[in-house]
C-alpha positions in Angstrom: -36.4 -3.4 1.2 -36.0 -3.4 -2.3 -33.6 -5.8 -4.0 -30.6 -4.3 -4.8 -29.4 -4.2 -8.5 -25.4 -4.8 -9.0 -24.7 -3.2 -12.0 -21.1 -3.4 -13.0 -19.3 -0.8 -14.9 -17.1 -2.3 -17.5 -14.1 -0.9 -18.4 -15.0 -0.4 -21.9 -18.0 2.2 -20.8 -15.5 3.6 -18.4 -13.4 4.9 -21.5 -16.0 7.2 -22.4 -15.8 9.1 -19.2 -13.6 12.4 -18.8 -10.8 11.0 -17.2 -7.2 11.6 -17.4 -5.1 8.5 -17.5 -2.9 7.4 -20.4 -4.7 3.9 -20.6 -2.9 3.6 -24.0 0.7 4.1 -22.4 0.0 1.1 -19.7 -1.9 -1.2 -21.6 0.9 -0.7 -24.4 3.6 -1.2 -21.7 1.9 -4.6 -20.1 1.0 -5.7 -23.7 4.2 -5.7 -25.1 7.0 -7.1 -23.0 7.4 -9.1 -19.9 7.9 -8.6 -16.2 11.2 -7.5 -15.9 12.3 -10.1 -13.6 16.0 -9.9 -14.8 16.3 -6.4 -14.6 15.2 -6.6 -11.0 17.7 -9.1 -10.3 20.7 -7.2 -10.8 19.1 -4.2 -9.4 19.1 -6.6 -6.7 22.6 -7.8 -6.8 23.9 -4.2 -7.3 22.1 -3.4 -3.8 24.4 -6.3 -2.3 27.6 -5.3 -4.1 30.6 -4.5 -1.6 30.8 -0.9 -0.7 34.4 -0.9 -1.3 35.0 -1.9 -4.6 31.1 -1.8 -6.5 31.5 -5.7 -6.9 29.3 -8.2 -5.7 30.7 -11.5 -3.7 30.4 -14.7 -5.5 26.6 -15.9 -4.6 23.8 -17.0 -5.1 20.7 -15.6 -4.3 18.0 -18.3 -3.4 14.2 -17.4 -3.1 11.4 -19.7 -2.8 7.9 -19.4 -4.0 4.9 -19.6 -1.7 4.1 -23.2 -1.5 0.8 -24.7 -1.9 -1.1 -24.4 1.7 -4.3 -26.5 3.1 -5.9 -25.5 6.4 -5.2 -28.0 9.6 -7.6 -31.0 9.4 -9.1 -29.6 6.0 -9.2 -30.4 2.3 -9.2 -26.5 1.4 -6.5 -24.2 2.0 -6.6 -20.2 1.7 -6.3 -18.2 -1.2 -3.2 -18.3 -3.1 -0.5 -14.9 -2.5 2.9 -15.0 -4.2 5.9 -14.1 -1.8 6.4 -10.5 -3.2 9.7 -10.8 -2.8 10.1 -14.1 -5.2 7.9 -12.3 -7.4 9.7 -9.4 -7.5 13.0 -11.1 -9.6 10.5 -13.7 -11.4 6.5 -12.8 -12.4 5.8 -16.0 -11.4 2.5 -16.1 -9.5 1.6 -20.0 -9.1 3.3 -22.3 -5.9 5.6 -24.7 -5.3 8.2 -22.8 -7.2 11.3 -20.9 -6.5 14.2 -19.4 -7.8 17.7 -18.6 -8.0 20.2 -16.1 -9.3 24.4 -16.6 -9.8 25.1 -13.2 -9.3 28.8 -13.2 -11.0 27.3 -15.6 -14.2 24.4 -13.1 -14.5 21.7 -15.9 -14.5 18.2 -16.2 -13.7 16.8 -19.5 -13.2 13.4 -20.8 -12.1 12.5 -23.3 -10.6 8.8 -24.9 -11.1 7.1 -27.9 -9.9 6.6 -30.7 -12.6 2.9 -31.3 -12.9 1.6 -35.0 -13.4 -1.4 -35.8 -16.2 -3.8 -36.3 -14.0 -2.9 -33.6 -11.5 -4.1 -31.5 -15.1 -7.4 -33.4 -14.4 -8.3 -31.9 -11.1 -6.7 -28.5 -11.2 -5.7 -27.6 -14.7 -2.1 -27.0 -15.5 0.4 -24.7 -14.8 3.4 -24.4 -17.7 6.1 -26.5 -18.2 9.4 -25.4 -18.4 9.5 -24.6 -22.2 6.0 -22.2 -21.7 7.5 -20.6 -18.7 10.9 -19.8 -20.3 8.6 -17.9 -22.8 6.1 -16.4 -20.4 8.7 -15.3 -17.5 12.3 -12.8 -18.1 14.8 -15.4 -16.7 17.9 -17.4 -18.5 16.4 -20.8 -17.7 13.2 -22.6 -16.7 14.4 -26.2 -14.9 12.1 -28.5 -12.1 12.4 -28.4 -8.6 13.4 -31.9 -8.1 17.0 -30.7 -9.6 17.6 -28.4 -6.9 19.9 -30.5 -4.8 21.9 -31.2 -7.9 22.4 -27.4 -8.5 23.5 -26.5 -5.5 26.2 -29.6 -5.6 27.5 -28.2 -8.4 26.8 -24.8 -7.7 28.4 -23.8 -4.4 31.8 -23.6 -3.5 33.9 -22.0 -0.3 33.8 -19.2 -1.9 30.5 -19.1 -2.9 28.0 -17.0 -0.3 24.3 -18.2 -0.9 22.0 -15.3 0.0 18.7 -15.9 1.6 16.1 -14.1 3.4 15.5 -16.4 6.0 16.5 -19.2 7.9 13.1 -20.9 7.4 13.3 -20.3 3.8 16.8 -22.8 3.8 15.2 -26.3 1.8 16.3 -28.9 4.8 15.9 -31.4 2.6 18.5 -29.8 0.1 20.7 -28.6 2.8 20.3 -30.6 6.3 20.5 -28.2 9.7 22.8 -25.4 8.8 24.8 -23.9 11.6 24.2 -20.3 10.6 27.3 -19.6 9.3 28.0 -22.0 6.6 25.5 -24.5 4.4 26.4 -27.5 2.3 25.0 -29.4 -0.2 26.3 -33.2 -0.4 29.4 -32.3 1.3 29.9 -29.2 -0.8 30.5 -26.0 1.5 29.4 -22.4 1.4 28.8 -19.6 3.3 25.3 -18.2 3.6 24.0 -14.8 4.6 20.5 -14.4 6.0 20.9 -10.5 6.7 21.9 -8.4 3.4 19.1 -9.9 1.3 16.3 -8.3 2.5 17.7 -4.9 3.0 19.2 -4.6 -0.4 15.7 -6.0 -2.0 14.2 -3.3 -0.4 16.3 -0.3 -1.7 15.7 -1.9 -5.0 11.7 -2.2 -4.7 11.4 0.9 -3.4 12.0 2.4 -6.6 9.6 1.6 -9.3 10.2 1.5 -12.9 7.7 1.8 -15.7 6.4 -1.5 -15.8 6.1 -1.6 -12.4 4.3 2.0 -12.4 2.0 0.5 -15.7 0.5 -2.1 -13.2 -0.1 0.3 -10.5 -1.3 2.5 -12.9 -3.6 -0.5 -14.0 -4.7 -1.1 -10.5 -5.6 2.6 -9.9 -7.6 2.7 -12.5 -9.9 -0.4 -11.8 -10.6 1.1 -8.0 -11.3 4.1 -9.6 -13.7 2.6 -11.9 -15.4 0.7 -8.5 -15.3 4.0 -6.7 -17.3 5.9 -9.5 -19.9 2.6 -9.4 -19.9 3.2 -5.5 -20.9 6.5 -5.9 -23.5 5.8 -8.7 -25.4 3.6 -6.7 -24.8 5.3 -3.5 -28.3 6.3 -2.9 -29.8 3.5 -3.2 -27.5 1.1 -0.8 -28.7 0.3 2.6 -25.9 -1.3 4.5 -22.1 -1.1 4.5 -22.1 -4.5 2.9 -23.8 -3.5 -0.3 -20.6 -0.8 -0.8 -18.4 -4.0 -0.5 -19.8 -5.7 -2.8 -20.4 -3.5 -5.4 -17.0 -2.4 -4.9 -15.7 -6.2 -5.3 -17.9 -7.4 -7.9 -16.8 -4.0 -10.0 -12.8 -5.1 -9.7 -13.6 -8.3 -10.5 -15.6 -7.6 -13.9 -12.9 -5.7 -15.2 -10.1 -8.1 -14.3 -9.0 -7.6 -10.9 -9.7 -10.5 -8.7 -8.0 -9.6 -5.5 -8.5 -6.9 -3.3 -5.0 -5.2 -1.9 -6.3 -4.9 1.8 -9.5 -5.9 3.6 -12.1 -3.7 2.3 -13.4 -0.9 4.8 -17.0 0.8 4.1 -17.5 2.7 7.7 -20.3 4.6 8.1 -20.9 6.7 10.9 -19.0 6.1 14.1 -17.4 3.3 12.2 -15.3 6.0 10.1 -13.8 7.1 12.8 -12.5 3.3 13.3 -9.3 3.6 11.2 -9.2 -0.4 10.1 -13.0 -1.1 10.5 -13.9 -3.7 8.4 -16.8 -5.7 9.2 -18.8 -3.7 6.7 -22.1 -4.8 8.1 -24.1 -1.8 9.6 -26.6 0.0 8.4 -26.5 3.4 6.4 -29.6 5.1 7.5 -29.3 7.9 9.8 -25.5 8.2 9.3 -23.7 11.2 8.2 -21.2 9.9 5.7 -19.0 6.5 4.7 -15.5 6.3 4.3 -14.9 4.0 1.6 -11.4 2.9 1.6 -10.7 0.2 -1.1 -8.0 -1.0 -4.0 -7.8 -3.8 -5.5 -4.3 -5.0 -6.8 -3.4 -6.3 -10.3 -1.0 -9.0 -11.0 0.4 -8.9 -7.7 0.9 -4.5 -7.3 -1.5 -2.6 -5.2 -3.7 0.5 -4.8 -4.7 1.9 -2.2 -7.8 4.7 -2.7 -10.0 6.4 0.1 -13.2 8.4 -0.7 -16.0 9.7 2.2 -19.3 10.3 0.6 -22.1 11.7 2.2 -25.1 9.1 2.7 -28.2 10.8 2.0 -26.3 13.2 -1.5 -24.9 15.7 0.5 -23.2 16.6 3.4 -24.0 18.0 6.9 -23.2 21.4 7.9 -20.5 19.6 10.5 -19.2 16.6 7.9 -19.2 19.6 5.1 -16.7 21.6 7.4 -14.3 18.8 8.0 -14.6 17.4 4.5 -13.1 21.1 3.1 -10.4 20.9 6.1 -9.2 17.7 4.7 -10.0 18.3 1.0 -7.4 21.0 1.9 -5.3 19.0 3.7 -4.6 16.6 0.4 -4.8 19.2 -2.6 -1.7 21.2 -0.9 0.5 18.3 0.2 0.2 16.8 -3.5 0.7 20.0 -5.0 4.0 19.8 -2.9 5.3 16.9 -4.2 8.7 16.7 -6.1 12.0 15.1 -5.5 14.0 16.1 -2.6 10.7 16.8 -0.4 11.2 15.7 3.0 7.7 13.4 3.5 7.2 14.1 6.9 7.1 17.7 6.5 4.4 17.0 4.1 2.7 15.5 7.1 3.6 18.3 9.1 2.0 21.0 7.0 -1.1 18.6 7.0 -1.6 18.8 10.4 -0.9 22.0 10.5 -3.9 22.9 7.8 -6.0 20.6 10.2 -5.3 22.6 13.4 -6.2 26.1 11.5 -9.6 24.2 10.3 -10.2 22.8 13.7 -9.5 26.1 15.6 -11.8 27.7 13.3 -14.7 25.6 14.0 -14.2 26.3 17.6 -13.3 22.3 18.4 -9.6 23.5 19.5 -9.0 26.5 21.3 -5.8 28.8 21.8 -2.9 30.1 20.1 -1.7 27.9 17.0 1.6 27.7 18.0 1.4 26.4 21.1 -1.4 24.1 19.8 0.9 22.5 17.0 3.4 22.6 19.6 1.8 20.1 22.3 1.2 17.4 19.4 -2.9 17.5 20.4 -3.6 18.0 16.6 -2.5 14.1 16.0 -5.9 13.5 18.4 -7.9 14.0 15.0 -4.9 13.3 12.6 -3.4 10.3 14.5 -2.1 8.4 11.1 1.0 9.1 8.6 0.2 10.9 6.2 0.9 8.4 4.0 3.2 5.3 2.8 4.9 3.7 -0.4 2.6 2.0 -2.5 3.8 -1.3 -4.6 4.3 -5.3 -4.3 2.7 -4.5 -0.7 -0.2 -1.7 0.3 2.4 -0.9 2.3 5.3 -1.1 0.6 8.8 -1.5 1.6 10.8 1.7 2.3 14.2 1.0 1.4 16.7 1.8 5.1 14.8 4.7 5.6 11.4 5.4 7.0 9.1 8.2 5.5 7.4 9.3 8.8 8.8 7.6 11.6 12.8 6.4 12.8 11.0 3.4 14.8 8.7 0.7 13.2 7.1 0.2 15.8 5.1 2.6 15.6 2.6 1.0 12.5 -0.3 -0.2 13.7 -0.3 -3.4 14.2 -1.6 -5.7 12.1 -2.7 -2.4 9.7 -0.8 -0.2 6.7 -0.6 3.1 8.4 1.8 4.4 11.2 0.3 5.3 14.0 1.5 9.3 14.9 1.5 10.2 18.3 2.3 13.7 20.0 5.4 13.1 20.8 6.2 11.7 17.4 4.9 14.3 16.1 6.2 17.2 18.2 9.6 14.9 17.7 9.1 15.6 13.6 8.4 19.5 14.1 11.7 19.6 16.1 13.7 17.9 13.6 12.7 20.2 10.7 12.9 23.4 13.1 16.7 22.5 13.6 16.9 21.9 10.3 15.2 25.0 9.4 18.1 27.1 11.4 21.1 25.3 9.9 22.1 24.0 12.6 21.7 20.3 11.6 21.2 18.6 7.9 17.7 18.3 7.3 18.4 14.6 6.0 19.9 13.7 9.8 16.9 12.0 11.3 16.5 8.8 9.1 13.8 10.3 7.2 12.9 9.9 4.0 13.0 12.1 1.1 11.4 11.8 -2.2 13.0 10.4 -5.0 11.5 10.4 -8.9 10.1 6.5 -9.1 8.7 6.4 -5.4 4.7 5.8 -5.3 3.1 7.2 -2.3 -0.1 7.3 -0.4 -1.4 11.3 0.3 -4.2 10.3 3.0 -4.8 13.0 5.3 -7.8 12.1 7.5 -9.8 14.1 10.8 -11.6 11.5 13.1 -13.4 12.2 16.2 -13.2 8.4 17.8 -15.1 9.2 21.4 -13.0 6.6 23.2 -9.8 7.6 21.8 -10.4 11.3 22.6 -11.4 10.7 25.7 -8.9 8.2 27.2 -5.9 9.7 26.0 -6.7 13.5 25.0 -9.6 14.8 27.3 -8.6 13.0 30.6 -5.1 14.7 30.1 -5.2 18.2 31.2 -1.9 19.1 28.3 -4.5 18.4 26.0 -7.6 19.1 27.4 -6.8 23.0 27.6 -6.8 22.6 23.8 -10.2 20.9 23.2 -13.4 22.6 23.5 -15.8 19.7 25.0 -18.7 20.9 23.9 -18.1 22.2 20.6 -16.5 18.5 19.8 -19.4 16.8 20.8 -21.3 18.3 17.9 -19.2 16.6 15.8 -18.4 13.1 17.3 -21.7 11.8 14.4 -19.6 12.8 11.2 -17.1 10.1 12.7 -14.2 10.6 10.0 -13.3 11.8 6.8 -10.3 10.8 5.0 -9.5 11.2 1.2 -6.7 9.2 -0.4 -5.0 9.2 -3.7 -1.7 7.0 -4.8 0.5 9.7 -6.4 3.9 9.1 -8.6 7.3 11.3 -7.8 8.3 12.4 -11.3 11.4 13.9 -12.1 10.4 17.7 -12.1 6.9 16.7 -9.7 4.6 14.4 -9.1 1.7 12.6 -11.2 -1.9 11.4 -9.1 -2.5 7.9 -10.4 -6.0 7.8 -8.7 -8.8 9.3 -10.9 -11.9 7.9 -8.2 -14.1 11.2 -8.3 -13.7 13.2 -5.6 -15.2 16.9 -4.3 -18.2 18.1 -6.3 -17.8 15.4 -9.3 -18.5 12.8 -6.6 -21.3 14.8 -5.4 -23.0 15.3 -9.0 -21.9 11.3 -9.5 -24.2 10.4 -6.6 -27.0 12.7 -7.3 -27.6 12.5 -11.3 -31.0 11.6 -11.7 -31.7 12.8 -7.8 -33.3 16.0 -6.8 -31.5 16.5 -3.4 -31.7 19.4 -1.5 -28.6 20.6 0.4 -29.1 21.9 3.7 -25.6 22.5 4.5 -25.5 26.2 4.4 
């Protein structure tokens, strides 16, 4: 095998290329002023203000920073990731810190560690407290070995002191609180571990433009690895090279952490929808799905692209590469404030079941098709999520697809759709549909100018899945044509995935990764392939 080269496109050379971002706009916006950490802040503490009269209680909100980790037994500990949510009212993405905000005084304060001489030695420093009061939005910059005297002057009976959870409480600062009430050297207050979170979420889940610049930012990096993806595709060999071309690509142009494990499946592997041991070999596979974003200065993306291995596509991974190419061009054209998300989801499976029943791998009368649910057998995900501090990102009180978290996979950033989920969404929007009930009723989501979502419709044929649940079950089975479906079980999957911004009057794609026929004439300039696709 020939040693692979890892070229790296820079993001200089990337400029040069047709594509339609307003790099000027973001890098002006990151350039130019800080993290609005105070601006989230009293988004914050408007989130927590009393219902009845607009005005927030007397508190304190207390976040700490993630502190510094070493594994059990070990002089090495894991890669550093800032709590989102400290980050979210401070920018500040070192350890050992945290933070806190008098809601009624309006003032921001951090709190960092105080860093010896010769701890500068060994791991370089991290600023004081006159660098950070420059570098970071917040009224004052002060040590962490103060805290205990803040609080003792700080708190009062009438002082709530707002925190996410109980673990996050310092016991050294505060001793074993009873839940109800804290104190700090004899001086009471009462503490709230349940309205933080929730109100932090309504806040996140609205992005402003700084916010949106660093999304923005991170789009465009994963769209600059894509493209190198695609350039090299014909030359890799294994799943792994597409990792680490992808990696090496973020990291030359500034990104140094990925937003979710990398997945490169090829084969049956895309049909896997979290695979990720990236290890397999390419030859004799039909295409890769190549889902991968990296995330800058703490905000993600969150792109998906399916190539096909040898330059072009089967006649079978061609078919269902259009159904879902389909799938995503309509639902983004459809996007604009007061759209319902999950009947964006709804119309994508819909567009799936036409494409499938066309091909001849589901059989009968749409209608009753859509109505027994068996279309979520191929398209078992969401159609998508929020995009921000988090892959998945918070969704405020409401969910986009489903009423019940528990339906996310675990351990994984999509929600897992089954039939009667989905047949449970297509009843909601008929009843809607007649008048009969508000069509905002079910505790879904609609879309609001600011949200950043995911639009990642995907078909899989996953043998086992199929099988266990669909096939074996005869409310299914009547659906499925056996041996039309086994003709397609090598494509494995196909999903495409862009992060798109809810404007005021529509929507904006954030995700400029090549897609369609410019991937296809990305992956075979300077090839002579011959497409025997039909």
């Amino acid at each position: 095998m020939d040693k692979l080269k890892y070229e790296l496109a820079l993001e200089d050379e990337f400029d040069a290329l047709n594509i339609e971002v307003k790099a000027e706009d973001v890098e002006e916006i990151l350039s130019s002023r800080r993290y609005p950490a105070k601006q989230h802040a009293r988004k914050v503490a408007a989130e927590l203000a009393r219902p009845s009269t607009g005005v927030p209680d007397n508190g304190i909100i207390f976040l700490p920073g993630e502190p510094s980790r070493l594994y059990e037994d070990s002089d090495q500990g894991p890669d550093f990731r800032q709590r989102r949510y400290f980050y979210y009212i401070t920018g500040a993405d070192f350890a050992d810190c945290a933070v806190t905000y008098q809601i009624l005084e309006d003032r921001l304060t951090l709190w960092i560690p105080y860093v010896e001489p010769r701890q500068v030695l060994w791991y370089g420093s991290t600023p004081d407290a006159a660098k950070a009061l420059q570098l970071y939005d917040v009224d004052d910059v002060r040590y962490t070995n103060d805290l205990s005297k803040f609080f003792d002057l700080a708190l009062n009976p009438s002082t709530t002191l707002y925190v996410l959870h109980r673990s996050q409480l310092p016991r050294d600062i505060f001793g074993q609180s009873d839940g109800r009430t804290v104190s700090c050297r004899g001086q009471p207050g009462r503490i709230d571990y349940s309205s933080l979170q929730s109100a932090m979420d309504r806040a996140r889940v609205i992005k402003d433009d700084y916010e949106i610049a660093l999304i923005q930012k991170a789009n465009d990096i994963s769209s600059i690895a894509h493209r190198e993806v695609a350039r090299q595709m014909l030359q890799l060999r294994n799943e792994q090279d597409i990792e680490a071309i992808f990696v090496a690509t973020c990291v030359a142009n500034g990104a140094h952490s990925q937003a979710y494990k990398i997945i490169a499946g090829a084969g049956v592997n895309a049909s896997t929808l979290h695979y990720d041991a990236n290890d397999q070999p390419l030859d004799g596979k039909q295409v890769v799905v190549v889902d991968a974003g990296c995330e800058y200065k703490c905000y993600a993306s969150d792109v998906t692209r399916t190539l096909p291995i040898p330059g072009v596509f089967s006649p079978e991974s061609k078919a269902i590469y259009h159904i879902v190419e389909r799938m995503q061009e309509e639902c983004i054209s459809a996007i604009k404030p007061g759209t319902k998300f999950s009947s964006l989801h709804l119309h994508a499976a819909s567009v799936a079941a036409q494409g499938l029943l066309r091909l001849g791998i589901l059989k009968g009368d749409l209608r009753k098709v859509e109505d027994s649910g068996v279309a979520s057998a191929f398209f078992p995900h969401g159609l998508g999520h929020h995009v921000g501090l988090e892959v998945h990102d918070v969704s405020g009180d409401l969910r986009l697809l489903s009423a019940d978290k528990l339906t996310r996979l675990e351990n994984g950033k999509r929600e897992m759709i089954t039939p009667p989920e989905f047949v449970d969404m297509r009843r909601s929007e008929r009843r809607a549909a007649t008048g009969n009930v508000s069509m905002y009723s079910d505790g879904r989501q609609v879309l609001q100018p600011g949200m950043i979502v995911t639009v990642e419709p995907g078909i899989y044929f996953c043998r086992e899945y199929l099988e266990g649940y669909f096939l074996s079950r005869p409310k299914f089975a009547e659906f499925i044509d056996r041996d039309v479906l086994e003709g397609y079980y090598g494509v494995g999957g196909v999903r495409i995935e862009d992060d798109i911004l809810v404007t005021e009057k529509g929507y904006r794609n954030l995700t400029s990764a090549p897609k369609g026929d410019p991937l296809l004439s990305i992956m075979n300039e300077g090839f002579e392939v011959i497409d025997s696709s039909g």
